[in-house]
C-alpha positions as protocol buffer text, in pm:
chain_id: "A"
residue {
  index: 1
  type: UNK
  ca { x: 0 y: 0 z: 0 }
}
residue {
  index: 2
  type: UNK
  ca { x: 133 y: 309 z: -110 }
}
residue {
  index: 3
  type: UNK
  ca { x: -56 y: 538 z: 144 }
}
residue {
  index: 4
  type: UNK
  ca { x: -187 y: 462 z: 447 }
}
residue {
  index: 5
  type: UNK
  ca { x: -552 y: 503 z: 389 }
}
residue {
  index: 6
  type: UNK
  ca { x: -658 y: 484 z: 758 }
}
residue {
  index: 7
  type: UNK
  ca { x: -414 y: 788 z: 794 }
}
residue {
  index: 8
  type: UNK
  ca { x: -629 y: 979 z: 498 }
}
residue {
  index: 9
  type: UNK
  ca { x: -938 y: 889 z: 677 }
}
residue {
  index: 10
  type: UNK
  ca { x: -870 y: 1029 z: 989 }
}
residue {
  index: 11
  type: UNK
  ca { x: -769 y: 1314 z: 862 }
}
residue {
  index: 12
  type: UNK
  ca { x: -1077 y: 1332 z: 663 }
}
residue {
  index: 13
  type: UNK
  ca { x: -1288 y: 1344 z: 956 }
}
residue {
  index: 14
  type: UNK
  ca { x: -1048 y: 1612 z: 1148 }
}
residue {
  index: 15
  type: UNK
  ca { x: -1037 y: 1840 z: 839 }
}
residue {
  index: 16
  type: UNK
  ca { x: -1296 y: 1751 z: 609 }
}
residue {
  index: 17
  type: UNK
  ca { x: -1280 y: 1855 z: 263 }
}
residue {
  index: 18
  type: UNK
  ca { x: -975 y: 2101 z: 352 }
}
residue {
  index: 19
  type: UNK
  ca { x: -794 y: 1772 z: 298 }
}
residue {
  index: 20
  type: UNK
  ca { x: -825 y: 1805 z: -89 }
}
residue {
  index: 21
  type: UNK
  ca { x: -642 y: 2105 z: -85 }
}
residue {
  index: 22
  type: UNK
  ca { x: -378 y: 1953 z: 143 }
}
residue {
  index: 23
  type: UNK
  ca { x: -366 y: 1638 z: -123 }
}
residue {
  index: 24
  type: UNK
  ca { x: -346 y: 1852 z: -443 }
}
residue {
  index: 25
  type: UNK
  ca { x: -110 y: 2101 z: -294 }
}
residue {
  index: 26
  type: UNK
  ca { x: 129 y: 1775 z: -171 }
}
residue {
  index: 27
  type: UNK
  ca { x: 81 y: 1686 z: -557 }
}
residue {
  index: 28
  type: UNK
  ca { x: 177 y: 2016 z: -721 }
}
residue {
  index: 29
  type: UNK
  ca { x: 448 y: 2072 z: -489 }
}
residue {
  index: 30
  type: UNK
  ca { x: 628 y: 1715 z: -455 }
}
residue {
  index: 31
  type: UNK
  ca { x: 706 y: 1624 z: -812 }
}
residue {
  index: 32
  type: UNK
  ca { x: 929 y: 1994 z: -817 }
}
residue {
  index: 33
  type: UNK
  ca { x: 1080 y: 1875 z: -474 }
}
residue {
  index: 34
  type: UNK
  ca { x: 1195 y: 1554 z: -643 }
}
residue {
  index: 35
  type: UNK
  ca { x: 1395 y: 1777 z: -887 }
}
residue {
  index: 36
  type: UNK
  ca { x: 1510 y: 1987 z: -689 }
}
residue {
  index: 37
  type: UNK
  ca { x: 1642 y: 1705 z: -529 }
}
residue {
  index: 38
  type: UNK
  ca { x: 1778 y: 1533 z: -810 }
}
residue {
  index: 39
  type: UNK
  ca { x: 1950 y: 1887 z: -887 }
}
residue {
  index: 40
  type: UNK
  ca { x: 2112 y: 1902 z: -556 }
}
residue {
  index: 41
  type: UNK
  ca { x: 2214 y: 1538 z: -574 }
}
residue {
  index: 42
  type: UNK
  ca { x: 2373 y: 1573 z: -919 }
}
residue {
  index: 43
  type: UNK
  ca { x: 2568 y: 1861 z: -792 }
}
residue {
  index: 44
  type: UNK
  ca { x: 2677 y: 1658 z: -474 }
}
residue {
  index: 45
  type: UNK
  ca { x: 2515 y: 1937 z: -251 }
}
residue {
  index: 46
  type: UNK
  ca { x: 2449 y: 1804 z: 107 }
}
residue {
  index: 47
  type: UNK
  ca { x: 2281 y: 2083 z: 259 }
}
residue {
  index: 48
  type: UNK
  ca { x: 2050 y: 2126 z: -25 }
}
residue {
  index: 49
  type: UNK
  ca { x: 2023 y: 1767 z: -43 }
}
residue {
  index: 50
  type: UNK
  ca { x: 1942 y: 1715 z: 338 }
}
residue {
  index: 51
  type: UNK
  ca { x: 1709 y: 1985 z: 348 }
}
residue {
  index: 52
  type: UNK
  ca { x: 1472 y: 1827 z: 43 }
}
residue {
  index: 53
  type: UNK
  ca { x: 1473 y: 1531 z: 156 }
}
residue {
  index: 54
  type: UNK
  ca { x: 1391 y: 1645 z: 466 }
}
residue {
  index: 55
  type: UNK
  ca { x: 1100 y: 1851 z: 338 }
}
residue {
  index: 56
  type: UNK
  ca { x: 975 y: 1556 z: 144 }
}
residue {
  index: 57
  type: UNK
  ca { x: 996 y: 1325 z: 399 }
}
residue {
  index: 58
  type: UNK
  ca { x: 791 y: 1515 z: 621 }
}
residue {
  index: 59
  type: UNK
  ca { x: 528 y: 1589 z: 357 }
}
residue {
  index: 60
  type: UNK
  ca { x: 484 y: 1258 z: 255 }
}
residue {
  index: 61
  type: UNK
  ca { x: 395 y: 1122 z: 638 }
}
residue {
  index: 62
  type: UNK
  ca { x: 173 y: 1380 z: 686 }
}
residue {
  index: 63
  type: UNK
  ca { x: -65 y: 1237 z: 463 }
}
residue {
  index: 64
  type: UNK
  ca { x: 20 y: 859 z: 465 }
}
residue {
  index: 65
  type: UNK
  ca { x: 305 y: 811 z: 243 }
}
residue {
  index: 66
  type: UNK
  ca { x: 504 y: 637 z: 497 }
}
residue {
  index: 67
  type: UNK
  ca { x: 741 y: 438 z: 207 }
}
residue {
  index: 68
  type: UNK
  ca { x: 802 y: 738 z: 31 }
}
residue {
  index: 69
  type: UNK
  ca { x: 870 y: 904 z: 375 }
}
residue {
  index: 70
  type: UNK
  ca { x: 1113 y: 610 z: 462 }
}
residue {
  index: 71
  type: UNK
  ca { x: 1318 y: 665 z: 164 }
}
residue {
  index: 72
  type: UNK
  ca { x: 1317 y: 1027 z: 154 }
}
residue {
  index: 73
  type: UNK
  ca { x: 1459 y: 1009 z: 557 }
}
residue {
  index: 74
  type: UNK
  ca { x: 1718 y: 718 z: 433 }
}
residue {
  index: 75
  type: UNK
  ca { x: 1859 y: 1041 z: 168 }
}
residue {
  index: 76
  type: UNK
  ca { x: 1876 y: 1264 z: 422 }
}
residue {
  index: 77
  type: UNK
  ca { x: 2011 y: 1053 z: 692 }
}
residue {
  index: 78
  type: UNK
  ca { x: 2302 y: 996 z: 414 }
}
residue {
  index: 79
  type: UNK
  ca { x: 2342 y: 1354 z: 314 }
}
residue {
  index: 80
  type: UNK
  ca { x: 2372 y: 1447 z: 707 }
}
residue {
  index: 81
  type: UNK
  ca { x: 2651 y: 1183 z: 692 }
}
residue {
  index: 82
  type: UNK
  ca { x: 2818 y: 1341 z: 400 }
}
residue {
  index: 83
  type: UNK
  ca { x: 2795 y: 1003 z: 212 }
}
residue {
  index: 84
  type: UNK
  ca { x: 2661 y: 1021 z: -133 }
}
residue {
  index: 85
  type: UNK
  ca { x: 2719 y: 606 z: -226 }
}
residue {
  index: 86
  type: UNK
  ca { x: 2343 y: 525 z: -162 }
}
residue {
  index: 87
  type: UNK
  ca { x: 2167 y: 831 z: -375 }
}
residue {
  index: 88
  type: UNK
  ca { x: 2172 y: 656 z: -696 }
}
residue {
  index: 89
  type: UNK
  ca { x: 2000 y: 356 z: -577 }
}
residue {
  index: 90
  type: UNK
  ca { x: 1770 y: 564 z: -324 }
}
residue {
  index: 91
  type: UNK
  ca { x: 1623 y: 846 z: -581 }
}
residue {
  index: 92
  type: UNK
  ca { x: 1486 y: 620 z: -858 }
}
residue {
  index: 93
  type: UNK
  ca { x: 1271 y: 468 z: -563 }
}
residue {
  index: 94
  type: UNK
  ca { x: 1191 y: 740 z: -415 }
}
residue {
  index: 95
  type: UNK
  ca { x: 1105 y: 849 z: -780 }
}
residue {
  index: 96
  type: UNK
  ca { x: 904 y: 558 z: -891 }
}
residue {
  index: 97
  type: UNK
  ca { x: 733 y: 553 z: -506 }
}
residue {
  index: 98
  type: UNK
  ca { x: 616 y: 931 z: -566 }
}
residue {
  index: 99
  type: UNK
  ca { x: 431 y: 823 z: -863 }
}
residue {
  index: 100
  type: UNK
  ca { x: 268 y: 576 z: -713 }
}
residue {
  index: 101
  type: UNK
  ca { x: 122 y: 757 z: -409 }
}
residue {
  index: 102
  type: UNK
  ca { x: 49 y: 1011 z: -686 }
}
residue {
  index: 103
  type: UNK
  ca { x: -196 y: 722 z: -857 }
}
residue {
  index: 104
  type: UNK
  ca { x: -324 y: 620 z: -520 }
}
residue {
  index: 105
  type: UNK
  ca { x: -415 y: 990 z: -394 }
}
residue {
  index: 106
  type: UNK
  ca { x: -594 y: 1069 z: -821 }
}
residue {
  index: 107
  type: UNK
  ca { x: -860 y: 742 z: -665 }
}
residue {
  index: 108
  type: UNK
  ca { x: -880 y: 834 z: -353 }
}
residue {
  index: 109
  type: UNK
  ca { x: -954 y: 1182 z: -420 }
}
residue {
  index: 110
  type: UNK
  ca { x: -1188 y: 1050 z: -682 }
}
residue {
  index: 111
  type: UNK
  ca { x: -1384 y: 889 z: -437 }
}
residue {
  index: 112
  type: UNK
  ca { x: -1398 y: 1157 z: -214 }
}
């Protein structure tokens, strides 16, 4: 499962249908993240690198995404150690994982 839909549903009931916004914004803003990432990654910047992942990590458990969370932490917890071996095996999932939750949040959003 690529989001935790108990997570969506809670929030659904907390926030009602604010949570669309919240879900489209995480899909306008997340793809340019990802870039921005890859950017910083192919430049071998660890600040900028820590700091996306960072940001992407924390967007994606905030709505349920905990594998794309996971693998967005395991970047940054590599960029904090200044070690760079893992990134080329790490952003293609976190890649292919983002589209994926993407697909999963276009049906549950369409059966909102």
């Amino acid at each position: 499962m690529h989001i935790d839909l108990d997570n969506l549903d809670m929030l659904k009931e907390i926030i009602g249908d604010d949570l669309k916004e919240v879900l489209n914004v995480f899909l306008d803003s997340t793809p340019d993240s990802i870039l921005q990432l890859q950017n910083a990654i192919d430049s071998n910047t660890m600040p900028k690198i820590q700091s996306l992942a960072h940001a992407i990590k924390g967007s994606a458990a905030n709505i349920g995404a905990n594998q794309l969370s996971i693998l967005a932490g395991q970047i940054e917890q590599q960029a904090k150690l200044n070690n760079s071996a893992n990134f080329a095996e790490l952003l293609p999932q976190v890649i292919s994982e983002n589209r994926a939750v993407e697909e999963a949040l276009k049906t549950y959003m369409a059966n909102f």
